[in-house]
C-alpha angles and dihedrals in degrees: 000000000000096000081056096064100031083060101041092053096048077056098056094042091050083058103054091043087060097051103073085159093069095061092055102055116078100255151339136219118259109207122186124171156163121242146186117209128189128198117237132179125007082350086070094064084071111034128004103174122094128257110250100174096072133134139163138206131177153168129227141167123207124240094191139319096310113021135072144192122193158133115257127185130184141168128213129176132205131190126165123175120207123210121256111289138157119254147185111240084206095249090078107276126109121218128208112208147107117280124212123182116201121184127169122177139198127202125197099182126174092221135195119204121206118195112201098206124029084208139040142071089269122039119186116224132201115190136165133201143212136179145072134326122209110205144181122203108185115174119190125206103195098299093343118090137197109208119190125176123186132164109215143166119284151196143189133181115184131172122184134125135267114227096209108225096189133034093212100045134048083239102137142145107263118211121166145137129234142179120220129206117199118169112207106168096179129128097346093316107118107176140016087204120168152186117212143183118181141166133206146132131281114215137168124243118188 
């Protein structure tokens, strides 16, 4: 776990570095939040049940009134226990023993932000992702694990609303949906795929 985040933030870092731009203009969004994510296709033979220990941050600098480009990082972890069975350890012999799957990912994206209405109480966003994912698939058989890390490609599309808090700041309540494609391929595990939903706060630093 610690390679994870050592990566990812080197990642992130790396980013930023190589963005010059974003450190001449007056300010950029800051953007935390808390999110659920819920594992969808292949990802769903190994753990079905949501992530609850999930949160979000990004940056992002405004091209105009309505459109974004930023660095976003999150972090979501995933457990699920089976109950005892017996299994083939694919040499022959069957096993008898309590399997726990474990999974935490960590996604650096280049990201763009769409808002729909440059005015209203509620304005509608569209938004897209791409980058890399770090994971960590650790599967227990009874006291015995299988860890497997692997860095791939990632992306990410999202749509939701801002709920604008001030009239003289882009400061707003942020609520959205995303879908989230992670290709694994690792040990018979193809894909990290996910549905979110997530909710946080938008807020200017100069």
């Amino acid at each position: 776990m610690r390679t994870l985040l050592k990566y990812g933030g080197a990642a992130a870092l790396v980013v930023l570095l190589s963005c010059p731009a974003l450190h001449a203009q007056n300010y950029l969004n800051v953007t935390v939040g808390y999110g659920v994510n819920v594992p969808t296709g292949s990802f769903k033979d190994y753990i079905t049940h949501p992530a609850y220990k999930g949160f979000n941050a990004g940056l992002a600098y405004p091209l105009n009134d309505q459109l974004s480009l930023g660095l976003n990082f999150g972090y979501n972890d995933y457990y699920q226990k089976y109950p005892r069975q017996t299994y083939n350890d694919g040499e022959g012999t069957a096993v008898s023993a309590v399997v726990s799957n474990s999974v935490q990912q960590i996604p650096v994206l280049l990201t763009a932000n769409y808002t729909l209405t440059k005015k209203g109480f509620i304005r509608p966003y569209v938004g897209g992702g791409a980058g890399v994912n770090f994971a960590t698939f650790d599967q227990y058989l009874g006291e015995f694990d299988s860890p497997h890390s692997k860095a791939n490609w990632a992306l990410k599309g999202e749509a939701g609303f801002y709920i604008p808090l001030s009239s003289y700041a882009p400061t707003a309540i942020k609520i959205g949906g995303s879908y989230n494609y992670a290709p694994f391929n690792s040990d018979g595990v193809k894909n990290l795929d996910t549905w979110g939903i997530e909710a946080g706060i938008r807020f200017a630093i100069h």
